[in-house]
TORTIDO-368128 format. One record per residue (C-alpha): residue in one letter; x, z, y. Coordinates in steps of 0.1 Angstrom, whole numbers, plus 2048, in hexadecimal, padded with zeros to 3 digits. Layout:
<recs>
AXZY
...
</recs>
This chain:
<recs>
X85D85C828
X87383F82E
X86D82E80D
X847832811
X847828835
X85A80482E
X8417FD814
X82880282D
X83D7EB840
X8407CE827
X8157D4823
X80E7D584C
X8307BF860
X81F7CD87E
X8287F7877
X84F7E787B
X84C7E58A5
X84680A8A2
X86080E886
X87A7F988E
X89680D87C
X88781085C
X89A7FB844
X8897E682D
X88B7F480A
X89F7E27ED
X88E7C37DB
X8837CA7B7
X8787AD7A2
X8537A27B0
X83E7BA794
X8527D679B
X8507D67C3
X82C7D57BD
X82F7F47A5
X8428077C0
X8347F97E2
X80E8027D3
X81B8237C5
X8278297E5
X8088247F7
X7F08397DF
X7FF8587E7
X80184B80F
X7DE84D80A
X7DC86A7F7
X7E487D816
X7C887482D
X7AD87E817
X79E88F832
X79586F840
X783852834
X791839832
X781812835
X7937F3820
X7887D4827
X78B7B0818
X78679082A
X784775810
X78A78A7F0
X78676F7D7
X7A475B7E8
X7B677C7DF
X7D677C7CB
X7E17917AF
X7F67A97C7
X7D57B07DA
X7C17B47BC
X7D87CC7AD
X7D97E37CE
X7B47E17CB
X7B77F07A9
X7D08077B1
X7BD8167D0
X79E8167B9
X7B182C79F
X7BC8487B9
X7998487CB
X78884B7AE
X7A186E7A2
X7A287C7C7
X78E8997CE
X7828877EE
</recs>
C-alpha cells in the first residue's frame, strides 16, 4: 500500500498532512513515472467500485499530456469494470 499511497501523494500534495511518513517513491524517467503512478491509481480505483465515483476537469483543453493520458487510462478500467 505504500507504493500506491505515495503516488496518490505525488497526484493530490494535500493526502501528505495526513500521511506524513510515507516516503516519496523513487524517480523513474518522466514516461515511466506516468506508467507506474497511473497504474497505480487504476487499481486504487478498482477497489471502490461500489461507489461512484465523479472526475471532473476544469479547463480540459489547457490539459497536458500527463492529464490526458490519466484520462485514457481511467477510461480503459471503467470501461472493463463490472461496475
Amino acid at each position: 500500500m505504500g507504493v500506491i499511497l505515495a503516488d496518490l501523494i505525488t497526484i493530490a500534495p494535500a493526502l501528505r498532512t495526513a500521511y506524513p511518513d510515507v516516503p516519496p517513491n523513487l524517480l523513474l524517467e518522466p514516461q515511466a513515472e506516468r506508467q507506474r503512478i497511473f497504474g497505480n491509481v487504476v487499481p486504487f480505483r478498482s477497489a471502490e467500485r461500489a461507489r461512484p465515483i465523479l472526475l471532473f476537469i476544469d479547463d480540459v483543453h489547457w490539459a497536458d499530456t500527463a492529464v490526458c493520458f490519466c484520462c485514457i487510462t481511467w477510461r480503459g478500467a471503467c470501461a472493463t469494470c463490472a461496475c
